[in-house]
C-alpha positions in Angstrom: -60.0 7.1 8.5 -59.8 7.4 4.7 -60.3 11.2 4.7 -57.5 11.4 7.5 -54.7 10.1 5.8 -55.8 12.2 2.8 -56.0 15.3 4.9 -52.4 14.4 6.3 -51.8 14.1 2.6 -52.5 17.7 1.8 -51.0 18.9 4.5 -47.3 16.8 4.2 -47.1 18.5 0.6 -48.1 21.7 1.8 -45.7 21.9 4.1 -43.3 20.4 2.0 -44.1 22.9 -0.7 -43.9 25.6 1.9 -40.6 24.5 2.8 -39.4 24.6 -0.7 -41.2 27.8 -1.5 -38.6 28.9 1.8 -35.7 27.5 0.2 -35.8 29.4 -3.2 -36.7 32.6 -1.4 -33.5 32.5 0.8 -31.2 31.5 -2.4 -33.0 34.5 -4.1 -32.2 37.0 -1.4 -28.6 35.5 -1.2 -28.4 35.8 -4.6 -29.6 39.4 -4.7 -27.1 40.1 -1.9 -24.4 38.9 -3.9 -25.2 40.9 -7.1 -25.2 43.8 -5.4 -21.5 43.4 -3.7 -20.1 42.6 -7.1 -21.9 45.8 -8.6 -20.1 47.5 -5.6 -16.5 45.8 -6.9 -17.4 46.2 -11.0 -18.0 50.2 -9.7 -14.8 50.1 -7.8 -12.8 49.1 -10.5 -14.5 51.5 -13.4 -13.5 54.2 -10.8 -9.8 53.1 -10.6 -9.8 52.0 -14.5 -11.0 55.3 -15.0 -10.0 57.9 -12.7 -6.9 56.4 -11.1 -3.7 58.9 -11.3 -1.6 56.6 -13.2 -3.2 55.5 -16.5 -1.2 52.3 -17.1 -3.0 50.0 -14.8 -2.1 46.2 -14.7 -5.4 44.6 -15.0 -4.2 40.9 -14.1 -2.5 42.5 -10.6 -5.8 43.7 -9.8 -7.9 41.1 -10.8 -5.8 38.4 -9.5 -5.2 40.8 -5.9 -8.8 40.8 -5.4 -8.8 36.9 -5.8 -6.1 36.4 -3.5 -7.9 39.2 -0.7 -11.6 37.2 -1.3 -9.3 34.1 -0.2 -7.5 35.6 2.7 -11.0 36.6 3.7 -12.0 32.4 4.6 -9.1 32.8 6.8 -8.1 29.6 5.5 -4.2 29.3 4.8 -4.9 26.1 2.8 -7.2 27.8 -0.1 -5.3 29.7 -2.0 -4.7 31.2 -5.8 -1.4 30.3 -7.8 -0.5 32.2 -10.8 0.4 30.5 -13.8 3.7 30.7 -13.3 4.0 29.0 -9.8 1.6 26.7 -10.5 3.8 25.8 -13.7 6.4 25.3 -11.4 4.2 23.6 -8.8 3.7 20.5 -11.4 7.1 20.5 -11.8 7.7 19.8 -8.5 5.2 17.0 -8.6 7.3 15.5 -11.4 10.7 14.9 -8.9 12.5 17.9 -10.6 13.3 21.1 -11.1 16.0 23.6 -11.2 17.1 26.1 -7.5 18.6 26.2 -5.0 17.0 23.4 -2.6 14.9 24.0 0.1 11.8 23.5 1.8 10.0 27.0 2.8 7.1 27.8 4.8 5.3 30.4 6.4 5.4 31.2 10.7 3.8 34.1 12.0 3.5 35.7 8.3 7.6 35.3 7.7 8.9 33.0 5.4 11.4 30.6 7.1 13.6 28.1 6.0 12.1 24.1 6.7 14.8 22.4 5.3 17.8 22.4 3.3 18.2 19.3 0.8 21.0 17.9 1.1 24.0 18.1 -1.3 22.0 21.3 -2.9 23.6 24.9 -3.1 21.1 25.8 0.2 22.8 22.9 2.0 26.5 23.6 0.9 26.2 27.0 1.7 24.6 26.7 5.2 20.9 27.5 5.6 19.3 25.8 8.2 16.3 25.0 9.7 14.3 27.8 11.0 16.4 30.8 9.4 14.2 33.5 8.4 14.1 34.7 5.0 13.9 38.6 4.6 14.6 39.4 0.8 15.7 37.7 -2.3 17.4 39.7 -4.9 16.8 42.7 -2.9 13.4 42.6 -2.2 11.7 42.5 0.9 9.7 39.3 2.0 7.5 40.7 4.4 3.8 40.7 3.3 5.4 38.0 0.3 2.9 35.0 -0.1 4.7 31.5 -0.2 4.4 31.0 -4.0 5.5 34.1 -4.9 9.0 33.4 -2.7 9.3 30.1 -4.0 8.9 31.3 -7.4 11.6 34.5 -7.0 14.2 31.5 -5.4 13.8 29.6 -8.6 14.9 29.8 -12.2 17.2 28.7 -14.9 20.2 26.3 -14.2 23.5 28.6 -13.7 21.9 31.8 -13.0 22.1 33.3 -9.6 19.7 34.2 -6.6 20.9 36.4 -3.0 19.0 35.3 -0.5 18.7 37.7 3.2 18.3 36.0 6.0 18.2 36.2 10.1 20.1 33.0 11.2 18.3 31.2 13.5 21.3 30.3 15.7 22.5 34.0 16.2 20.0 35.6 15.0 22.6 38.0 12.9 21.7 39.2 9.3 23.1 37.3 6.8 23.3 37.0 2.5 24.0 34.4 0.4 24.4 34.1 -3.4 23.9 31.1 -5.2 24.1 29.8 -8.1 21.1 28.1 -9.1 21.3 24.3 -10.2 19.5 21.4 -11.4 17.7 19.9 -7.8 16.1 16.2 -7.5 13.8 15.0 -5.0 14.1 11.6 -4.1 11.0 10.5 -2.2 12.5 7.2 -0.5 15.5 6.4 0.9 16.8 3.4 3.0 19.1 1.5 4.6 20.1 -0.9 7.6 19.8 0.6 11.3 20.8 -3.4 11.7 21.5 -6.8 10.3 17.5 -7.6 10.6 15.8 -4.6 10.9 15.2 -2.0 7.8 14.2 1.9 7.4 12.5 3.3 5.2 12.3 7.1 5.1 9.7 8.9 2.6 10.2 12.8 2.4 7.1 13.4 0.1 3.5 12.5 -0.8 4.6 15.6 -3.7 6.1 13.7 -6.1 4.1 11.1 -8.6 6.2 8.3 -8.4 6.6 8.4 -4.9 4.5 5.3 -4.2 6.2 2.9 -6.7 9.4 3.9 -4.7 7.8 2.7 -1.4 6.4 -0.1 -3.4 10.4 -0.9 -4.6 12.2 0.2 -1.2 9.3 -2.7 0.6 10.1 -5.4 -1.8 13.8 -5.0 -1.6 13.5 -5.4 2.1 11.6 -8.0 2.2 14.2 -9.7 -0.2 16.9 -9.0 2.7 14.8 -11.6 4.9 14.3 -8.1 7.3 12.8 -8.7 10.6 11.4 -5.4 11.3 10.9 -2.3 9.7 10.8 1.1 10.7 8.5 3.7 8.4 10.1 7.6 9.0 7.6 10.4 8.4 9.0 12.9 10.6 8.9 16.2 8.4 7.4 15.1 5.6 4.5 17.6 5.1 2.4 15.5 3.0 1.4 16.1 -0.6 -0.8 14.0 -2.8 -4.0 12.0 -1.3 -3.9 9.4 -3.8 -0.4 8.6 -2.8 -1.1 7.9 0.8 -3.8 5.8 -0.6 -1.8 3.7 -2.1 0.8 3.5 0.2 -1.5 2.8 3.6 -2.5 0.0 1.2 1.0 -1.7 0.8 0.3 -2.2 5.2 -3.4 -2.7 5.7 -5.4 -5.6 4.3 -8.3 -5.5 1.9 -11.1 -3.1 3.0 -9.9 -1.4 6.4 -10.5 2.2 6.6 -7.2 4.3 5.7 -9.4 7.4 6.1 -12.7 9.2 6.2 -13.4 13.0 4.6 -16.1 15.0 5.0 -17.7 17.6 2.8 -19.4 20.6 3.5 -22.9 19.2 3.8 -21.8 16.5 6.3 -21.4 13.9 4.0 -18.8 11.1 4.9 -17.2 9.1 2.7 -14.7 6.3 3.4 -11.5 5.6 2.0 -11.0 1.9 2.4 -7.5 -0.1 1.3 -6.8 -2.1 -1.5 -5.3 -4.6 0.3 -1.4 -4.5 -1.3 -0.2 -5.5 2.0 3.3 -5.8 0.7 4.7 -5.5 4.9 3.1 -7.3 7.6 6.2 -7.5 10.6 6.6 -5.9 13.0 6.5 -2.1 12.2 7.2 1.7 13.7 6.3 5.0 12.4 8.8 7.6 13.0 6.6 11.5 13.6 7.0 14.5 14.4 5.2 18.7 14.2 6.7 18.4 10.7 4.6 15.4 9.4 1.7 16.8 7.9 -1.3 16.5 5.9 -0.6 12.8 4.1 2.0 11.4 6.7 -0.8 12.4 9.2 -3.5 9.9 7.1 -0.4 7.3 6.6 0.5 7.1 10.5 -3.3 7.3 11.4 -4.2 4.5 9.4 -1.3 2.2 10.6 -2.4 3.1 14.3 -5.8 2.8 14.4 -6.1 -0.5 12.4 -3.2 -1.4 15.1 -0.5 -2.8 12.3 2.4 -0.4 14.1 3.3 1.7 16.8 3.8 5.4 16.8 7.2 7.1 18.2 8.4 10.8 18.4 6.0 13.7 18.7 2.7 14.8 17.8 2.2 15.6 14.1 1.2 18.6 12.7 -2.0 18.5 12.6 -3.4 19.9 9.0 -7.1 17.7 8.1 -7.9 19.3 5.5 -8.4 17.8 1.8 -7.2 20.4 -0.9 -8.6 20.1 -4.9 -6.4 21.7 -7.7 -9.0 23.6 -9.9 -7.0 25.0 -12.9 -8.7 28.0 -14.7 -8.1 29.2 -17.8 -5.2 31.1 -18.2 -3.3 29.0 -16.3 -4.0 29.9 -12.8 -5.2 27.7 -10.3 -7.4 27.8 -7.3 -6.3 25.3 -4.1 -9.6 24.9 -3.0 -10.1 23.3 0.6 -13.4 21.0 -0.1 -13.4 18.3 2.5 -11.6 17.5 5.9 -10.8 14.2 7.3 -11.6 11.8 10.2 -8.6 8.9 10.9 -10.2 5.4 10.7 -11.2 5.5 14.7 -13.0 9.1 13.7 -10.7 11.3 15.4 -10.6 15.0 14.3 -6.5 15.9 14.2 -6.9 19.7 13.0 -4.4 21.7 15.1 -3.8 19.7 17.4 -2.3 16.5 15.4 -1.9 12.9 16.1 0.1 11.9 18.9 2.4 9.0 19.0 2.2 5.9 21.3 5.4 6.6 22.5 6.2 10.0 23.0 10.2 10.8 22.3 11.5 14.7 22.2 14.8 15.7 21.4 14.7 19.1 23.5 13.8 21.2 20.6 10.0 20.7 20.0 7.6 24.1 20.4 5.1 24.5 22.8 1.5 22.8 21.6 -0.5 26.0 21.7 2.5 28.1 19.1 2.1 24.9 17.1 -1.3 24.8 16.8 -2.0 28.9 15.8 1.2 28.7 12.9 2.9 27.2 9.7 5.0 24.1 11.2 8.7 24.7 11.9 10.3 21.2 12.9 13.8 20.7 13.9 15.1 18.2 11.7 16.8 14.9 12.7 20.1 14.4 12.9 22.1 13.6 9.7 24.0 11.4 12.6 21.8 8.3 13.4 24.1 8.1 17.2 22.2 11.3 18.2 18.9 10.8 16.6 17.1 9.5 19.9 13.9 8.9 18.2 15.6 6.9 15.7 17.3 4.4 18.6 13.6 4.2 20.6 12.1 3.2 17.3 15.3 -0.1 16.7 14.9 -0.5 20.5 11.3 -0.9 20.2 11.4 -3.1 17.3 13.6 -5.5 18.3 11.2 -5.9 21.3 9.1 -6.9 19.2 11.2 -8.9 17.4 12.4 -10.8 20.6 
């Protein structure tokens, strides 16, 4: 018996050193592989450095063009390279601030279009609108533009001026506008009184830094106002920082529920479990729709599935991804998709998006299978709460519950 379990001995560790011995081969020949494409690139671009036609070649353009085309090559629209200059702008943003012309853009079918106007900005006042089509600014073309590069042209300096080209939505006639850039400020919360007892809160953005302590304020005032219910509206927010629905989910949920589960590239799941704030605990509905993306997505999952609010409008988005900011060192920075994520009940959302308890359309929603294969392109509620229908379910449901 004794010289079995010494023979099985020998053998494990054989086979365990075989297995390693496997291992290091096949990183080897990967590795080899890979040295010999990026001999094939180096050679490329001695030939171009060297026997291009034009001698003044823009290093940067090419080296940060070959970033961007390795990227496109994951087919991931997610992972992405910023120059310094929109990433500059991009913390900016983060920061509640900057100066434009107000909007929200995006990308559909490889044309940049028009999410929203903010309102009171120079956008709003002179009438862009959801889903208009953006074909040049200052003259240039957009087609083939990547997203930062548009939002970068659109910005600049207080008082200067930017032409933007567009094919209205609603006529689909070509269209120009100049405007005069100005000083634009993103407020992530706003609220008021759909009723005597019931309150609403609406959060644009996960972007901006401070936008939890304004949840954490907007809750605290409301509860002051003795409210009875409370209605949560994340249609067309697209999401923004990870931390930030975090902490938010944790101003609903008590100590150690699930808000969200990620999971890397080796399978590994991790839970992200709440603080236990629990600021609200009425009676509560979540206002989605194809615009709520990405950290509106993990907010109105982890209010769902714990079961501390019901769900109205129409099915989100659907981005689960988890994207890390890698700056390099000229100022660049990589958008890196490293994980995606699970809602607390382990439900996979990508493309398809989370749909609501109580399904709500206003007549303009897209058909699920456009939705899923492009950029999101939501109609945006009404500015007049009499016509926002999903808006009147959510009071109707709520005082339901409040009944």
């Amino acid at each position: 018996m004794k010289k079995y379990f010494v023979r099985m001995a020998v053998i494990l560790a054989f086979s365990f050193v075989v297995s390693i011995s496997v291992q290091t081969v096949n990183k080897a020949q990967a590795a080899d592989e890979l040295n010999e494409k990026l001999q094939v690139f180096m050679q490329v671009l001695e030939l171009v450095k060297g026997d291009y036609v034009e001698k003044n070649v823009d290093d940067k353009k090419m080296v940060y063009g070959a970033i961007k085309g390795m990227l496109e090559s994951l087919d991931d629209p997610y992972t992405r390279f910023m120059e310094p200059k929109p990433y500059k702008e991009m913390k900016m943003r983060m920061n509640g601030s900057y100066s434009g012309i107000g909007i929200y853009i995006g990308i559909k079918n490889k044309k940049i279009m028009v999410i929203s106007p903010i309102p009171d900005t120079p956008a709003y006042k002179a009438g862009l609108k959801s889903g208009d089509n953006i074909i040049s600014i200052d003259g240039r073309l957009t087609k083939d533009m990547g997203l930062e590069e548009a939002v970068s042209m659109i910005r600049g300096p207080k008082g200067t001026s930017v032409k933007i080209g567009v094919i209205k939505r609603s006529d689909k006639q070509k269209k120009e506008f100049t405007m005069i850039r100005d000083k634009i400020v993103v407020k992530s919360v706003e609220q008021k009184m759909p009723t005597g007892d019931i309150g609403y809160i609406k959060l644009n953005t996960f972007e901006n830094l401070n936008a939890s302590e304004e949840i954490r304020k907007a809750l605290k005032e409301m509860k002051a106002k003795k409210i009875k219910g409370l209605i949560l509206d994340l249609r067309n927010n697209g999401g923004g920082l990870l931390s930030n629905a975090a902490e938010i989910a944790s101003m609903f949920l008590k100590k150690g529920d699930v808000i969200v589960s990620t999971v890397d590239r080796d399978g590994h799941k991790e839970s992200l479990r709440s603080s236990g704030e629990f600021i609200w605990e009425g009676p509560l509905v979540v206002l989605i729709n194809e615009g709520s993306a990405s950290a509106s997505e993990i907010l109105a999952g982890a209010i769902r599935d714990n079961n501390y609010g019901v769900l109205v409008g129409y099915h989100s988005f659907g981005k689960a991804s988890v994207q890390s900011v890698r700056q390099l060192p000229d100022e660049s920075a990589l958008l890196l998709t490293v994980a995606k994520y699970l809602t607390p009940n382990g439900s996979d959302i990508s493309k398809k998006g989370i749909k609501p308890d109580i399904e709500v359309k206003t007549g303009k929603e897209r058909d699920p299978e456009e939705t899923a294969s492009s950029e999101a392109e939501p109609e945006y509620p009404s500015d007049d709460d009499k016509d926002d229908i999903q808006l009147n379910k959510a009071v109707e449901i709520i005082k339901g519950q409040i009944k």
